[in-house]
N, C-alpha and C positions, 0 to 999 in steps of 0.2 A: 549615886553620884558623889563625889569628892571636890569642893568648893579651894579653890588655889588660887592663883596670881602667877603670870608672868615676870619675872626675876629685873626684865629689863628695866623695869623705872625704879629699882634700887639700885643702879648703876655702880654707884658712890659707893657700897658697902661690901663685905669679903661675904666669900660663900656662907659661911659661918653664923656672920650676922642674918642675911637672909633667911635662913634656917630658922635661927632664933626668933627674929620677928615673927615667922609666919606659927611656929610653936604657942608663940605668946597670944599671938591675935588669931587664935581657932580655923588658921587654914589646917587645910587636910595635906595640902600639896604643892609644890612650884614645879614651872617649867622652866629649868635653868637655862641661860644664852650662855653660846658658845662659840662666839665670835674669833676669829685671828685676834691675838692681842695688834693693839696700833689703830692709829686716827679712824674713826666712822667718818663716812659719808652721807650719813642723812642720821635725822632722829632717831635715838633706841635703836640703831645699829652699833654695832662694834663693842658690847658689852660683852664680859668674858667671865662669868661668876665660874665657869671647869673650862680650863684650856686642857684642848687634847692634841696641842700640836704635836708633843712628845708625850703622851701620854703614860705612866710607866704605871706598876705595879702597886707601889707603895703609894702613888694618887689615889688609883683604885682604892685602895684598902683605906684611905685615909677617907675619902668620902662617901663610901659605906659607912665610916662609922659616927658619921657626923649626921648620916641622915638615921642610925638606929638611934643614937645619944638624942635629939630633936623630934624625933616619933613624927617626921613629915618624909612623906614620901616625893622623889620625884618621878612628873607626870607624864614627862619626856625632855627631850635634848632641842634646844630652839637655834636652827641657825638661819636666815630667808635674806640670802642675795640672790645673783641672779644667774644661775648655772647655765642658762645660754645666752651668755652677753654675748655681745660680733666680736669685742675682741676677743682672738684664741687663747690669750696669755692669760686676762681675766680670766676666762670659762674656765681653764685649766686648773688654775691656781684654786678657786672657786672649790670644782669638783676633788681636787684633791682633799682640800678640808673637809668635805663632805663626810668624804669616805671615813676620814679620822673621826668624825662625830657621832659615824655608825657603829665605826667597830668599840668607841669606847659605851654608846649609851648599855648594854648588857654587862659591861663591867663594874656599872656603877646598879643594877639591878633593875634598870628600865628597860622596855622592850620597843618605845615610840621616839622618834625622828622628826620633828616637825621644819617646814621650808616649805619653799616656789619650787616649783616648774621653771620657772623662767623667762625670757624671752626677750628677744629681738624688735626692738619697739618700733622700730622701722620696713619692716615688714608685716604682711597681714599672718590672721591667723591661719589659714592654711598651710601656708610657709614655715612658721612654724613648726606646726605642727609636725611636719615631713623633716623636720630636725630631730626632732625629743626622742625617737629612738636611737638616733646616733652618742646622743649624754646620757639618755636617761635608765637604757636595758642594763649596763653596767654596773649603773648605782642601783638598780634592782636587784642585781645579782649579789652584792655587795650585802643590802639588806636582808635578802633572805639567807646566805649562807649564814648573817650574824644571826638569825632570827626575829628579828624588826621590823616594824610596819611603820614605812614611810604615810607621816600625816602632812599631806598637798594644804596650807591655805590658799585660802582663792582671792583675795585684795588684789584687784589690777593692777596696783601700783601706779598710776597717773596721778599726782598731786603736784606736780609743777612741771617746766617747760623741758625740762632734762628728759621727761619720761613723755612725753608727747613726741606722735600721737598717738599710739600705739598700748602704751604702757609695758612695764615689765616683765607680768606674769600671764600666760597664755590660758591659765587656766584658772579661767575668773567667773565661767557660766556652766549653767547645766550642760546644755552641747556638747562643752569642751570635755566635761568630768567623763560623762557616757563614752566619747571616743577614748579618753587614756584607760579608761577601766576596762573597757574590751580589749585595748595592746595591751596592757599590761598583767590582764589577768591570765593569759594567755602563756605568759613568762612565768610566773609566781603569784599565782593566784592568792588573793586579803592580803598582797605587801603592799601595796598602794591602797590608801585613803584617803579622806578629808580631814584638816581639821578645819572645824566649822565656826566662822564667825557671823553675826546676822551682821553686824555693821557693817560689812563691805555690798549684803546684798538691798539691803533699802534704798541706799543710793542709787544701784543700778534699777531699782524697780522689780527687781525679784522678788516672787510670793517665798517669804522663808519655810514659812509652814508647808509648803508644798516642796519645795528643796527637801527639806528634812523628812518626809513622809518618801519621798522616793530614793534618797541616798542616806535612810537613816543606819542601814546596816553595814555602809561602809565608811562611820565616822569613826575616827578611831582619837582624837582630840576634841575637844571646843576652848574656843575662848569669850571672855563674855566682854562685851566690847559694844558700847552703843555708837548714833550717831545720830547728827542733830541734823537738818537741809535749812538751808538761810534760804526762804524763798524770795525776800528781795535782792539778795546775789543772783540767783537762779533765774531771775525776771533780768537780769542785768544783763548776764552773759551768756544765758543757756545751759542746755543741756552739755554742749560741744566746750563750754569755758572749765576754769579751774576754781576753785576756794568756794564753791557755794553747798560745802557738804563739810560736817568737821568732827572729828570724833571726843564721845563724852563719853562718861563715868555712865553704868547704868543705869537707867532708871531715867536719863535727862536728855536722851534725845527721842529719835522716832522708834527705833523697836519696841515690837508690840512683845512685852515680856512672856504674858499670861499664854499667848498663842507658840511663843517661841517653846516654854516648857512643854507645854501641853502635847506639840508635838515630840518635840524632843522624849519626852518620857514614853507616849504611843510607841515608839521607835525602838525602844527597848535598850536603850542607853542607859548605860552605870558608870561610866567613866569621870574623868576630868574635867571641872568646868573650869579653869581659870581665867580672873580676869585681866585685862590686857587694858593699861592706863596708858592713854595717848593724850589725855586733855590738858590743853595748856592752859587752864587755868587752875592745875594743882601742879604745875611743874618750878614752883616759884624755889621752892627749897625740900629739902629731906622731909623736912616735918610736913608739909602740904603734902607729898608724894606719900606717907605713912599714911596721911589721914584718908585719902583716894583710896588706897584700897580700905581703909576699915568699912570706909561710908558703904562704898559697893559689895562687902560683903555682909552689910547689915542689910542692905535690899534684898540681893540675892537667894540671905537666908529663908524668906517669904515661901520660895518658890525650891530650894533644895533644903532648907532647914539644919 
């Protein structure tokens, strides 16, 4: 396995620097965001370290050789809005960048795609789900002729009132993953996979170790991402309310680490682990967000070395 970080919480800094830093402080790898440049909508959205909206030749070449000059590799291309929003013009717009984040990741020498599924929070999952091949056979097609394997995260996406009650990603449980792998394996069989974070399943109460034991052969990302349960919020508001789940650095909330690897390794995974800083208590400045990932990759190293 290859120990990296998520690009997104160095926002602030050109591709370049990221590179450099992750050189200097013994990552193996990043997953670069490749957001439309222009305003985000929510946190760690809208970050843009490879714009591919025009992406030309001489980009290409240009960072090829900034990832040979840096001796880090990238792990894959990070984009995750919401490719079946209701409105058509979003979805549109949406899927069209998609597709440009497909066709460049093999240009820059990666072969992974990471994003949602998506979804229509106002509708159930079933619903849904009688959608996703109307968006999503396309962008399957799209990956396999590039040669990519789209990695699905699975975060429902519910963290405040905009995304209730439904949330945005439909593909947030084991159930769901088992239905898109039979349609999609069907189309393009190993272009669909997971990338796997445990923090999105603690919350929900998902056995991870047994997540990973049964869909370990179709991860094709991870991200290492903890997360803490306030259970005097949770006695507050329930299971049904919002803010009584929060995400940390690892090591500091509820994932059980030892069982996480343990699986994970069973599994036969050699890939990617990068970590993904969501904690707002290092997002104070550059230097806090620096020190977030060292910290987490001085735990980590425990368990990937």
């Amino acid at each position: 396995m290859q120990l990296g970080f998520v690009s997104a919480i160095l926002g602030d800094l050109k591709l370049e620097e990221v590179l450099a830093f992750a050189a200097e402080e013994g990552f193996q790898c990043v997953e670069l965001m490749c957001w439309p440049p222009g305003k985000a909508d929510r946190r760690y959205a809208g970050v843009t370290h490879l714009d591919v909206s025009d992406f030309t030749e001489d980009q290409a070449e240009h960072t090829r050789a900034l990832v040979e000059l840096h001796g880090v590799r990238i792990s894959g291309l990070g984009y995750y809005p919401n490719p079946m929003d209701a409105d058509p013009q979003h979805r549109q717009a949406v899927v069209e960048h998609l597709v440009k984040v497909i066709r460049a990741a093999p240009r820059i020498g990666t072969r992974v795609v990471n994003t949602f599924i998506g979804r229509d929070h106002m509708k159930c999952v079933a619903d849904n789900l009688t959608q996703v091949p109307q968006v999503w056979l396309p962008l399957i097609q799209e990956a396999k002729t590039a040669g990519v394997r789209i990695g699905i995260e699975h975060c429902p996406m519910i963290f405040s009132d905009n995304e209730w009650p439904g949330g945005k990603n439909v593909a947030s449980t084991p159930e769901v993953w088992r239905h898109l792998f039979r349609a999609f394996d069907e189309i393009a069989p190993g272009t669909v996979g997971l990338n796997f974070d445990p923090s999105h399943l603690v919350w929900q109460h998902i056995d991870c170790a047994r997540a990973l034991r049964e869909f370990g052969s179709q991860i094709v990302h991870v991200h290492a991402k903890d997360e803490r349960i306030d259970h005097e919020r949770l006695y507050q508001v329930g299971v049904m309310g919002l803010g009584w789940h929060v995400p940390k650095l690892p090591g500091m909330g509820d994932v059980k680490w030892g069982e996480f690897f343990a699986a994970l390794t069973d599994s036969g995974y050699k890939g990617p682990v990068c970590v993904e800083v969501e904690d707002r208590a290092y997002e104070g400045s550059l230097t806090e967000r620096k020190r977030a990932l060292r910290q987490s990759r001085k735990f980590l190293e425990q368990f990937i070395g």
